[in-house]
C-alpha positions as CSV (number, residue, x, y, z in Angstrom):
1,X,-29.8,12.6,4.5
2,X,-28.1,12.0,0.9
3,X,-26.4,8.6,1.1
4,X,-22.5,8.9,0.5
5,X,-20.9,7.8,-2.8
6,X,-19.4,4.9,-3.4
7,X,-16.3,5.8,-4.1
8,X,-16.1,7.9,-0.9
9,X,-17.2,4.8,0.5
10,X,-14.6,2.6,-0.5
11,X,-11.9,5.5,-0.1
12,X,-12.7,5.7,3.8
13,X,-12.7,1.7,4.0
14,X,-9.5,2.5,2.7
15,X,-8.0,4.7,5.2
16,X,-9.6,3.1,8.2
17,X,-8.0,0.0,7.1
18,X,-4.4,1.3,7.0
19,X,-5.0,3.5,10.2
20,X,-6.4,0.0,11.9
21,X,-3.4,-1.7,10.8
22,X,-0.7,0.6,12.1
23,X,-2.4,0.6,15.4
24,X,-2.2,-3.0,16.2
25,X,1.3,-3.4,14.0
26,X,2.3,-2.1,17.8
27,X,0.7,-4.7,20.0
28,X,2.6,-7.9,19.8
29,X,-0.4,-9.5,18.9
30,X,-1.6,-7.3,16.3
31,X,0.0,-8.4,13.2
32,X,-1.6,-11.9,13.6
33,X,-5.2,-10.9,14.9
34,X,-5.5,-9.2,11.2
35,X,-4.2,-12.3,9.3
36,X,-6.1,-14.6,10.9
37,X,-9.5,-12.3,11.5
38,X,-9.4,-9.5,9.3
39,X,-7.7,-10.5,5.9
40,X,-10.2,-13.6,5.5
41,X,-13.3,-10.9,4.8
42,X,-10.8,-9.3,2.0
43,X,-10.1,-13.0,0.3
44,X,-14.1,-13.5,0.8
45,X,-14.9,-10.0,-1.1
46,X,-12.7,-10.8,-3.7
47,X,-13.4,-14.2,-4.5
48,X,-17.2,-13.3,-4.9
49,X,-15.7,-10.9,-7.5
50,X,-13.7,-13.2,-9.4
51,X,-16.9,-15.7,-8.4
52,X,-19.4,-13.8,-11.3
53,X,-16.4,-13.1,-13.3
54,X,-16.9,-15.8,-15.9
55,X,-20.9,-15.6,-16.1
56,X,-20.4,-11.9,-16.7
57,X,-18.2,-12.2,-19.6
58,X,-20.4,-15.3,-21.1
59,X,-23.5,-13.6,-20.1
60,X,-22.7,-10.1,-21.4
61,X,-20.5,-10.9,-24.8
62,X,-23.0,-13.4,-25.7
63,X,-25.7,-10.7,-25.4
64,X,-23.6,-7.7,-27.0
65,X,-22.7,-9.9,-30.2
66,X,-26.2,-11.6,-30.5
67,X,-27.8,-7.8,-30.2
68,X,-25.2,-6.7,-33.1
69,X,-27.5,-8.2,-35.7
70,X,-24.9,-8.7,-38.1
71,X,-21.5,-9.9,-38.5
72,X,-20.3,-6.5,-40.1
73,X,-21.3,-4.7,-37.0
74,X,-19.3,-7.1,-35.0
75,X,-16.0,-6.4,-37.8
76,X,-16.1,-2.8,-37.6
77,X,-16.4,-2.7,-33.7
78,X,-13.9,-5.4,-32.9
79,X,-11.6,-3.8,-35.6
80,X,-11.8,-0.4,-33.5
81,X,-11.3,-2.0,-30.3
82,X,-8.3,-4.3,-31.1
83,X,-6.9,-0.7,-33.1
84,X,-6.6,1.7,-30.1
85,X,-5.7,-1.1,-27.5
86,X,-2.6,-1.6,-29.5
87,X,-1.9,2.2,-30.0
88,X,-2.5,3.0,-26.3
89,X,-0.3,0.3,-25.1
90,X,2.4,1.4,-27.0
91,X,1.9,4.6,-25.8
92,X,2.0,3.5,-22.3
93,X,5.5,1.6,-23.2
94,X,7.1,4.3,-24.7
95,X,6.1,6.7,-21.7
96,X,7.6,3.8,-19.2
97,X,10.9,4.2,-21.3
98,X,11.1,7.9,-21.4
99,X,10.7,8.4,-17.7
100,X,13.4,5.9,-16.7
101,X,15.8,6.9,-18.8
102,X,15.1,10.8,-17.6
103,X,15.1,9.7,-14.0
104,X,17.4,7.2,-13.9
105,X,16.2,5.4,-10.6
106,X,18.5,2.4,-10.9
107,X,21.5,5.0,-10.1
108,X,20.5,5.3,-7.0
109,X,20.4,1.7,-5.9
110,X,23.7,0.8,-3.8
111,X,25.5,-2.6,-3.9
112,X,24.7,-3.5,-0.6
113,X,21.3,-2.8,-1.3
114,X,21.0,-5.1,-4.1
115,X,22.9,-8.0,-2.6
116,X,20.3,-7.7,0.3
117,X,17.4,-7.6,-2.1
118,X,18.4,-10.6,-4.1
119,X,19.3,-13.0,-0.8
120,X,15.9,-11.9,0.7
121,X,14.0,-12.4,-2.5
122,X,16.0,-15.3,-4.3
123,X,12.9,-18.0,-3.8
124,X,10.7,-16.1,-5.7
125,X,12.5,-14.7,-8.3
126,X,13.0,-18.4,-9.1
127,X,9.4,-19.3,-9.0
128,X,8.5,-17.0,-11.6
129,X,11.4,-17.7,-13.4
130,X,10.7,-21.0,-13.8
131,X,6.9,-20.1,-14.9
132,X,7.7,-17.6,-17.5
133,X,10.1,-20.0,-18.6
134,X,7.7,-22.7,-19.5
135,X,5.9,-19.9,-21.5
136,X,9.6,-18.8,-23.5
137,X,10.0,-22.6,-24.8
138,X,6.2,-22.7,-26.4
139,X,6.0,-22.5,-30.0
140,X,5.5,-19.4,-32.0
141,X,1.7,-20.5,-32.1
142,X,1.5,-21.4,-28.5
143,X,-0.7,-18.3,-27.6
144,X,-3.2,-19.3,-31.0
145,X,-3.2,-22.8,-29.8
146,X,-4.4,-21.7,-26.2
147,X,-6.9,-19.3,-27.8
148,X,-9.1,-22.3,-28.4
149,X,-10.4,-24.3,-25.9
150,X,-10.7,-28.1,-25.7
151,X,-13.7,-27.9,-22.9
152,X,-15.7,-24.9,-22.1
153,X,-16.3,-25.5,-19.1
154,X,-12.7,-27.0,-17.9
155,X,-11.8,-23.3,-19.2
156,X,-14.4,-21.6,-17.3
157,X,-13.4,-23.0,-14.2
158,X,-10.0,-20.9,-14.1
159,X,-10.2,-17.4,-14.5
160,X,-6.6,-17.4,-16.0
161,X,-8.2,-19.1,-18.9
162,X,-10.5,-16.0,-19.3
163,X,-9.1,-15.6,-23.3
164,X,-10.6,-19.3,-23.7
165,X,-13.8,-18.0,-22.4
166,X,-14.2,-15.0,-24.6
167,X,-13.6,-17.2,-27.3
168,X,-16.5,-19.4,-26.9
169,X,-18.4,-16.4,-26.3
170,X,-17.8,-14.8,-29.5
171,X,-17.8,-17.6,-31.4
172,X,-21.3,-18.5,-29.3
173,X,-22.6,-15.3,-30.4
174,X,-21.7,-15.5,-33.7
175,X,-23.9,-17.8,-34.2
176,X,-26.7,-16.8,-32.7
177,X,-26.4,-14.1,-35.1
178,X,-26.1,-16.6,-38.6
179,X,-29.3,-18.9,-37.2
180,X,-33.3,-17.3,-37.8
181,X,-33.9,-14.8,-35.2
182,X,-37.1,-16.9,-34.4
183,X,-35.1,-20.1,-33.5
184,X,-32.3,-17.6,-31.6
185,X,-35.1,-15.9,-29.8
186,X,-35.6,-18.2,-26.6
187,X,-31.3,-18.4,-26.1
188,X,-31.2,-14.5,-26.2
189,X,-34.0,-13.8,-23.8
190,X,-32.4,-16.8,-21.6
191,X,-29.2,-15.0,-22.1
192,X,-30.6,-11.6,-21.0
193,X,-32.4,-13.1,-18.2
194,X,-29.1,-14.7,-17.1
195,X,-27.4,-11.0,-17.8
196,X,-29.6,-8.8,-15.6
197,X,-29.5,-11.7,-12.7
198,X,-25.1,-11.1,-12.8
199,X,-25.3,-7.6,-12.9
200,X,-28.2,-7.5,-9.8
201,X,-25.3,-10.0,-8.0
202,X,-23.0,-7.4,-9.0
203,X,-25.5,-5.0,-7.0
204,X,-25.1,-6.8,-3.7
205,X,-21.7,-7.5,-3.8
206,X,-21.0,-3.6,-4.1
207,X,-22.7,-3.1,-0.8
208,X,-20.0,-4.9,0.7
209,X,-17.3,-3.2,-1.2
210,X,-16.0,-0.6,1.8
211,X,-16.0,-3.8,4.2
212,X,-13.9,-5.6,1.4
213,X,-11.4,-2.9,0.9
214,X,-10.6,-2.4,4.9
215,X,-9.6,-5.8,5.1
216,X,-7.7,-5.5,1.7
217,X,-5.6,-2.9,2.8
218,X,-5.2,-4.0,6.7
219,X,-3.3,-7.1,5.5
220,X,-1.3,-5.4,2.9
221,X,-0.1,-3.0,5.8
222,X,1.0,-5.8,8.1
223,X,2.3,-8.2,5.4
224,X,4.3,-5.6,3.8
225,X,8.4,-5.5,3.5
226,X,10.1,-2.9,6.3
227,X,10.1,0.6,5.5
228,X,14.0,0.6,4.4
229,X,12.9,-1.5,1.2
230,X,10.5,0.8,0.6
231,X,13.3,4.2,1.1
232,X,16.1,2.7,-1.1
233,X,13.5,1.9,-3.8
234,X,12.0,5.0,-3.6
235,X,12.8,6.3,-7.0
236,X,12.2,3.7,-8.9
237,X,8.6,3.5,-7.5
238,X,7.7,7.4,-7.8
239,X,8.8,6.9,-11.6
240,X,6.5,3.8,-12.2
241,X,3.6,6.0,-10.7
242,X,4.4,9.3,-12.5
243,X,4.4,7.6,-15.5
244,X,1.5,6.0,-14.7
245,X,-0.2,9.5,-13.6
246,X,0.8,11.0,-17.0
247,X,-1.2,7.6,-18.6
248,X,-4.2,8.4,-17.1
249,X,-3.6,12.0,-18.0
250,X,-3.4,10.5,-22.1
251,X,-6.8,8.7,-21.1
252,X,-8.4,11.7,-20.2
253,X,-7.2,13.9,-23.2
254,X,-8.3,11.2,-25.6
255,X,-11.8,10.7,-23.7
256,X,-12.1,14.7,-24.3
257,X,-10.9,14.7,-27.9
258,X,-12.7,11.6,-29.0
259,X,-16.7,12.5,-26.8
260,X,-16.0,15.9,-25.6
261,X,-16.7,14.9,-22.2
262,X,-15.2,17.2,-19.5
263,X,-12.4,15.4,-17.7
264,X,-14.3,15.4,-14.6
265,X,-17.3,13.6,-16.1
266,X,-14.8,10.5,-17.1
267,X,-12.8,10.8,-13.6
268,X,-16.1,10.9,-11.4
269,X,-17.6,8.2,-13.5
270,X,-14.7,5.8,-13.1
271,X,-13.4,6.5,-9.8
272,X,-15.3,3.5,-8.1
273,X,-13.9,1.3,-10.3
274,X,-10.6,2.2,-10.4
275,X,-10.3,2.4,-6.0
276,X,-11.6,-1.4,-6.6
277,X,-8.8,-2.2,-9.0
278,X,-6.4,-0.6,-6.5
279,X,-7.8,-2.3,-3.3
280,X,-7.9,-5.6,-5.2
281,X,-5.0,-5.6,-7.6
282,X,-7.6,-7.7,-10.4
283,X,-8.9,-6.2,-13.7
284,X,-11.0,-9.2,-14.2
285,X,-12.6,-8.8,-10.7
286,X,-13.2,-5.2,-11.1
287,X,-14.8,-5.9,-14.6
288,X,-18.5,-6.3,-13.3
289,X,-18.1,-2.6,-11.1
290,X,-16.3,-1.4,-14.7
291,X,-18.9,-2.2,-16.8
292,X,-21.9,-0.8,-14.3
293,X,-19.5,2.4,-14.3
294,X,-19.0,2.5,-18.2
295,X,-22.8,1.9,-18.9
296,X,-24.9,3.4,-16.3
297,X,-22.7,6.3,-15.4
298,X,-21.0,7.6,-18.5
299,X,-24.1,6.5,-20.5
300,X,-22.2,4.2,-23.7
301,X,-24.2,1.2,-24.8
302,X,-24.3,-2.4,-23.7
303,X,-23.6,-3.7,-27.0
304,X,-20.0,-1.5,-26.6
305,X,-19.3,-2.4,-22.8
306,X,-20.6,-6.2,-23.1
307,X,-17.7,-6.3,-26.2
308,X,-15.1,-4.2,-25.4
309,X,-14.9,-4.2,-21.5
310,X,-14.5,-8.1,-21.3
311,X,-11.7,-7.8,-23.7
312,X,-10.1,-5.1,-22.6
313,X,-9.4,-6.7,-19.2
314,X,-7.9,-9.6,-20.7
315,X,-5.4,-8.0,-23.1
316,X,-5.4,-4.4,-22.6
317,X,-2.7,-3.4,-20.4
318,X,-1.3,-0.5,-20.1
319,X,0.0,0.2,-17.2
320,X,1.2,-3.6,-16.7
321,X,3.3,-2.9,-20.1
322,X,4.5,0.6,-19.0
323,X,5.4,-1.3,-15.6
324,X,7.4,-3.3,-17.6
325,X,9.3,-1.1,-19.4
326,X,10.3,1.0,-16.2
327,X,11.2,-2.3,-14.5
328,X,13.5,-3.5,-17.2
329,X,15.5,-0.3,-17.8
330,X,15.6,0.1,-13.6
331,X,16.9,-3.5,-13.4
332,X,19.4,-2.9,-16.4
333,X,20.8,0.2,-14.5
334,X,21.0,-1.0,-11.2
335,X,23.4,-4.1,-12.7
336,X,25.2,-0.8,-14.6
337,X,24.4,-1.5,-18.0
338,X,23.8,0.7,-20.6
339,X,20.7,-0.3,-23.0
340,X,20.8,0.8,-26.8
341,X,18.2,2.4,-28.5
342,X,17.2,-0.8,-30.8
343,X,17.1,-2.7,-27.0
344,X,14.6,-0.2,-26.1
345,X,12.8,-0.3,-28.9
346,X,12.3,-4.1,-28.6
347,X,11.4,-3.6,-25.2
348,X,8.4,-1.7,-26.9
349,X,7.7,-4.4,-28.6
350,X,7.5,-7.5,-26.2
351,X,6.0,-5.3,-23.9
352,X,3.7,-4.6,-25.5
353,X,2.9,-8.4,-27.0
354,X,3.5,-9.8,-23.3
355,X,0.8,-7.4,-22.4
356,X,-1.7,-9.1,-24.5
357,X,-0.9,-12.8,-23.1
358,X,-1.0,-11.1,-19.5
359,X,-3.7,-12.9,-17.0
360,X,-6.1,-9.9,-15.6
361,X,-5.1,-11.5,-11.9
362,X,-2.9,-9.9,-9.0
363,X,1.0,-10.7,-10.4
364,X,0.6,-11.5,-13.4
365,X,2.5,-9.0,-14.6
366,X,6.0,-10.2,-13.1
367,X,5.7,-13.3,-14.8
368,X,5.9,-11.7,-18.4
369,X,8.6,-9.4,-17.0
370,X,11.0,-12.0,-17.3
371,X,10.6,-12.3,-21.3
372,X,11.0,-9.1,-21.8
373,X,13.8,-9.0,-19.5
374,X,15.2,-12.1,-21.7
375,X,14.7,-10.3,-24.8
376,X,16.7,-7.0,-23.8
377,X,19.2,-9.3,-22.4
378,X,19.0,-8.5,-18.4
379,X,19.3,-10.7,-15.6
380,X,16.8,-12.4,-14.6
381,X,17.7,-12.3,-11.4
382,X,17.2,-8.7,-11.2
383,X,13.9,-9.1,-10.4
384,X,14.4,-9.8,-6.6
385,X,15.5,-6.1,-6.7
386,X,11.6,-4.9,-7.5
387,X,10.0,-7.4,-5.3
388,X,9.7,-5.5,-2.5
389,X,7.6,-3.1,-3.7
390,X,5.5,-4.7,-6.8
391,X,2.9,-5.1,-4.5
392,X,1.7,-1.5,-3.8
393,X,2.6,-0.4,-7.7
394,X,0.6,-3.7,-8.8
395,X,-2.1,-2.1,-7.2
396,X,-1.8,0.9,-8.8
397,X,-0.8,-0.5,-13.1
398,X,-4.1,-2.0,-12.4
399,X,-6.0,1.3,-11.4
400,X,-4.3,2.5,-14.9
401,X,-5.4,-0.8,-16.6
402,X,-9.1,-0.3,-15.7
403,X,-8.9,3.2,-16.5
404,X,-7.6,2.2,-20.3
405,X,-10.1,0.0,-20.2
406,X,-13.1,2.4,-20.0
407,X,-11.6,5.5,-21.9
408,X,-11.3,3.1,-24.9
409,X,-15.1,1.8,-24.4
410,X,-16.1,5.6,-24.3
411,X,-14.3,5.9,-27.6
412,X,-15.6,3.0,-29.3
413,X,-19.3,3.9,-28.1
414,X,-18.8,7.2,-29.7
415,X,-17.3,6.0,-32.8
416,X,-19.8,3.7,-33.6
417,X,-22.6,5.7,-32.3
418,X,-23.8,3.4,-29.3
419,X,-23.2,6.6,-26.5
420,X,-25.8,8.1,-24.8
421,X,-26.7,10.1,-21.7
422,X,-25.9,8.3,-18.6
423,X,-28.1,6.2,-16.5
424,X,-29.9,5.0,-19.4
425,X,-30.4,1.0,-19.5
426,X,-32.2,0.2,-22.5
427,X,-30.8,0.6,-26.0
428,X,-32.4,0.9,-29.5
429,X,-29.5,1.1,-32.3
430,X,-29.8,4.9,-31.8
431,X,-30.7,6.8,-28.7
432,X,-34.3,8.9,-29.4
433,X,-35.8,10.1,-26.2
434,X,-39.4,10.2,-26.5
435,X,-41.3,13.5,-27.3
436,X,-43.6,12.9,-24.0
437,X,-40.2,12.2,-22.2
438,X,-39.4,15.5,-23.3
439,X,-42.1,17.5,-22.4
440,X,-42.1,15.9,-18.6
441,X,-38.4,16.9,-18.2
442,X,-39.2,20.3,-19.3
443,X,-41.5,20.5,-16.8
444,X,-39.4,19.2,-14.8
C-alpha cells in the first residue's frame, strides 16, 4: 500500500486536531485536559524545530559559500537574492494597500466594538508598545551595529539573533573560500559531515510532524478569543487573506515566468512546508522542511537553497509586510481617519524596511507594526483592535512568507544555472546526467 504524503499527513493532523478540540471545548473539563496534556507535544514538536535551527543555517551557508569557489560567485548570487526580496516585498505592500483601501474593513467596525476590543486587549498592546519602542529610540545604525555579533555563540543561543548567525556564517565561508583549498579541505568535509547529520535530524523530526500539528491546532482552538471577535472582525481578516491568496498567486506567476514550471509542480512541491509554517506560525522553524522541499523536490541546488533559504527566512517577508499594511490602513479607518497618498506611500516604505529587521518567530510581526503605525501617524493603541485575531492570520502571513521564500530560491537557481531535476542530491557546477544513466532510464 503507497504510504500517504506528507502533506496529507499533516493536513489530517490538522483537522483531527480542531475536530478533537471542539468536542471536549463541551465537557467542562475539556478545555484544560488539552492545555495541560495535549498542547505540551505541540511546544515539544516545535522546539525540536527551532532546536536544529541554528546548526542548519551554520551548517548549510557555511557549506553553500565554501562550495561557491569564488567570491564573484558569492556577489552575483547574493546580489540576485537581496534584488527580488526587495521587489517582491514591495509588491506584497502595495497589494496590502490596494485591498484595504477597496474593501474598506475598518468601516465596518462599530464603537462599541472597539471600546470592547481595546479594554480586553490594553495589557498587551502596551507590551509591545513598549518593545517596539526601545527599537524606535536606536540610532540610525542600530540594525548595522546588531548585524555584527560580539560572541558567536551568545548569538547562536537565541534564535532571534538568527541575522547574527548568518553573519558569521558568511563571513566563516568567506574565508574558507580566500585560504588553499588543501588547508580548507578537512573544515569543508567536517562541515558536510555536520550538514547531512541536520538534515537526517530533520528526517526524524518530519515523522512526527502530523502528531506535532494535532496538538498545534487543538490548543489554538481552545485558547482562542469567542466567536463574536472573530464576526465583527470579519472583514478585516478575509482582506488580509485575500491579499495574501493573490501573493501566492504573484509567486506562482513569477515561478512560471522565471523556470517554466507548471504551477502545480511549485504548489505540490511546497505544500508540506507551507501546512508547517501555518501549523507553527515560525519561518525559521519551518526552514529545515523548506529547504528539503526546495532541493529535493523541486530539484534547485544546494549551493542556492544553503544561501538563499537561510536568508530569506530572516528578512524576506512578504506577507508579514502586506500584514502590515492592511493592519495600518484597518486601524486608521476604524479611528475614522482618512490617510493621504504620501502616508501610504511611506507605509510602503517602513513596511517594507521593518520587514527586513522582522525575527522569523511567532509575533514578531506586531512588534514592527507599531513603527509603522508611528510613521503614518496612527494610534498605537489601535492595535488592541487586531489582537484578537492575529493569531490565526499570523499563521497564515507565515504560510505566504515560506512560500516567497522558495519561489525566490527557484528563481535564483535558474538564474544562475544551479536547477536541476528534482530528487537529485549531489551537485557538479552544471547538472550532466551520465550517458549510462541515460541508457538505464530508457530502458526503464
Amino acid at each position: 500500500m503507497k504510504k500517504l504524503a506528507l502533506h496529507w499527513q499533516i493536513l489530517i493532523g490538522m483537522a483531527a486536531g480542531v475536530v478533537f478540540a471542539l468536542i471536549l471545548t463541551n465537557f467542562e473539563w475539556g478545555a484544560g485536559f488539552v492545555s495541560d496534556w495535549i498542547k505540551p507535544f505541540g511546544t515539544i514538536f516545535i522546539n525540536a524545530l527551532k532546536l536544529i535551527a541554528v546548526p542548519l543555517i551554520l551548517g548549510s551557508l557555511i557549506k553553500g559559500i565554501s562550495d561557491l569557489k569564488d567570491i564573484s560567485q558569492l556577489s552575483k548570487m547574493g546580489t540576485r537574492t537581496i534584488g527580488i526580496y526587495v521587489v517582491t516585498t514591495i509588491i506584497a505592500v502595495t497589494i496590502g494597500l490596494l485591498v484595504v483601501n477597496l474593501i474598506k474593513p475598518g468601516n465596518a467596525i462599530t464603537q462599541e466594538t472597539q471600546q470592547d476590543l481595546i479594554a480586553s486587549y490594553e495589557g498587551d498592546a502596551s507590551g509591545v508598545k513598549a518593545n517596539a519602542d526601545k527599537q524606535r529610540e536606536a540610532g540610525p545604525l542600530q540594525a548595522l551595529e546588531d548585524l555584527v555579533p560580539e560572541n558567536i555563540f551568545a548569538a547562536a543561543g537565541d534564535n532571534a539573533n538568527m541575522l547574527q548567525v548568518i553573519f558569521f556564517a558568511i563571513f566563516f565561508g568567506i574565508g574558507l573560500i580566500l585560504i588553499p583549498e588543501k588547508t580548507a579541505k578537512p573544515v569543508k568535509d567536517f562541515f558536510d559531515g555536520f550538514n547531512e547529520v541536520i538534515l537526517k535530524m530533520i528526517d526524524l523530526i518530519m515523522l512526527t510532524a502530523p502528531y506535532g500539528v494535532f496538538a498545534l491546532l487543538a490548543a489554538l482552538v481552545v485558547e482562542s478569543p469567542s466567536t463574536d471577535l472573530f464576526t465583527a472582525l470579519a472583514m478585516y481578516g478575509g482582506t488580509v487573506l485575500l491579499g495574501l491568496a493573490l501573493m501566492i498567486g504573484i509567486y506562482v506567476l513569477l515561478v512560471w515566468i522565471f523556470t517554466k514550471n507548471k504551477p502545480s509542480f511549485f504548489i505540490n512541491g511546497i505544500a508540506p512546508a507551507q501546512l508547517l509554517a501555518f501549523s507553527t506560525s515560525s519561518s525559521a522553524a519551518t526552514l529545515p522542511v523548506t529547504m528539503e522541499r526546495v532541493e529535493e523536490h523541486m530539484g534547485v541546488s544546494r549551493e542556492v537553497t544553503s544561501f538563499v533559504l537561510p536568508i530569506g527566512a530572516t528578512i524576506n517577508m512578504d506577507g508579514t509586510s502586506l500584514y502590515q499594511a492592511v493592519a495600518a490602513v484597518f486601524i486608521a479607518q476604524a479611528f475614522g481617519m482618512d490617510l493621504s497618498i504620501a502616508a501610504q506611500l511611506g507605509i510602503i516604505a517602513t513596511a517594507t524596511l521593518a520587514s527586513i529587521g522582522s525575527a522569523a518567530v511567532p509575533g514578531a510581526g506586531m512588534v514592527m507594526l507599531v513603527i509603522v503605525l508611528a510613521q503614518a501617524g496612527i494610534p498605537e493603541a489601535g492595535l488592541a483592535l487586531i489582537f484578537a485575531v492575529d493569531r490565526p492570520l499570523d499563521m497564515c502571513r507565515t504560510m505566504v512568507n515560506v512560500t516567497g521564500d522558495a519561489a525566490v530560491s527557484l528563481m535564483v537557481g535558474k538564474s544562475v544555472g544551479k536547477m536541476g531535476p528534482p530528487n537529485v542530491k549531489e551537485w557538479d557546477d552544471e547538472y550532466h546526467p551520465e550517458p549510462e544513466t541515460i541508457k538505464e532510464e530508457e530502458k526503464a
